[in-house]
C-alpha positions in Angstrom: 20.9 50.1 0.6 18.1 50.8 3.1 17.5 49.9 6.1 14.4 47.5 5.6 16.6 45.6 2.6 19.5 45.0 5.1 17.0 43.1 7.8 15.7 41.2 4.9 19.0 40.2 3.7 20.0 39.4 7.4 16.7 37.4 8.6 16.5 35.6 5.2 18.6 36.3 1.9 19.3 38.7 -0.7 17.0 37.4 -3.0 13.8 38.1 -0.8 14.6 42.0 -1.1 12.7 43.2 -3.5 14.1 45.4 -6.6 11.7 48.3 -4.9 10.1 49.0 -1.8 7.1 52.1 -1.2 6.3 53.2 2.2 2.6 53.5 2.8 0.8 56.1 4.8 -1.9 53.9 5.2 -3.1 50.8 3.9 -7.2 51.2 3.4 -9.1 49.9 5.9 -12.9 48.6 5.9 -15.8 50.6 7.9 -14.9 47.5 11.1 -11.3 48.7 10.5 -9.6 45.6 9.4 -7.0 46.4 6.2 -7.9 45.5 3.0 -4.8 43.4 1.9 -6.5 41.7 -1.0 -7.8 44.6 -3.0 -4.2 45.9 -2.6 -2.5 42.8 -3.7 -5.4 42.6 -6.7 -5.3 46.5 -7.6 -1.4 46.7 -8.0 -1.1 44.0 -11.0 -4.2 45.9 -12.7 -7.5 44.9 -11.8 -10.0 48.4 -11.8 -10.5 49.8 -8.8 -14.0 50.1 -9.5 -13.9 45.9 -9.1 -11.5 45.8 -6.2 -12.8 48.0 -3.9 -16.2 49.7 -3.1 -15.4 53.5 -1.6 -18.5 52.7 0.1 -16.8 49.9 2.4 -14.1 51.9 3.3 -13.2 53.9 6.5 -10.7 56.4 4.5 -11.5 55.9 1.0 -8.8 58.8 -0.1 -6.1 56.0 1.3 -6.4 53.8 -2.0 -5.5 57.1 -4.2 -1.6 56.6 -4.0 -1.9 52.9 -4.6 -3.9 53.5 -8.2 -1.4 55.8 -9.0 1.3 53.4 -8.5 -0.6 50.5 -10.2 -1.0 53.2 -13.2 3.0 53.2 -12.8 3.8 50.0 -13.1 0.8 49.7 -15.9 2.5 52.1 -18.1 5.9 50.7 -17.6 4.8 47.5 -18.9 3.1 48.3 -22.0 6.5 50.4 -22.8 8.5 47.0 -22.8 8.5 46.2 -26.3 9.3 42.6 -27.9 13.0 42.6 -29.6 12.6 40.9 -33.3 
């Protein structure tokens, strides 16, 4: 168990640690430099890119490439979950 999951465990309980944690390089930031939390928290369940964040606004627009990858991840692991009869 890592690191991170033991001070969750030990500053809350075990069922605040997540079943997976991702460390990010960077989270985007805007041109004034504050981080762009809610397009994250938006893009990761699905919403398109293209509606969550304009590359235009951003200071380091190649910082959102590993987070549409992951949200393509978890995408395609949950149109492979198919309903039992």
């Amino acid at each position: 168990m890592s690191r991170t999951a033991w001070s969750l465990i030990l500053r809350s309980s075990p069922r605040h640690v997540p079943d997976r944690h991702y460390q990010l390089q960077d989270i985007p930031p805007t041109l004034t430099g504050k981080k762009m939390r809610v397009p994250v928290r938006r893009l990761l369940p699905g919403a398109p890119v293209e509606k969550v964040a304009q590359p235009d606004t951003m200071a380091n627009p190649e910082s959102i490439g590993f987070l549409v990858a992951l949200a393509r991840e978890f995408a395609d692991k949950t149109t492979d979950v198919r309903p039992t009869a």
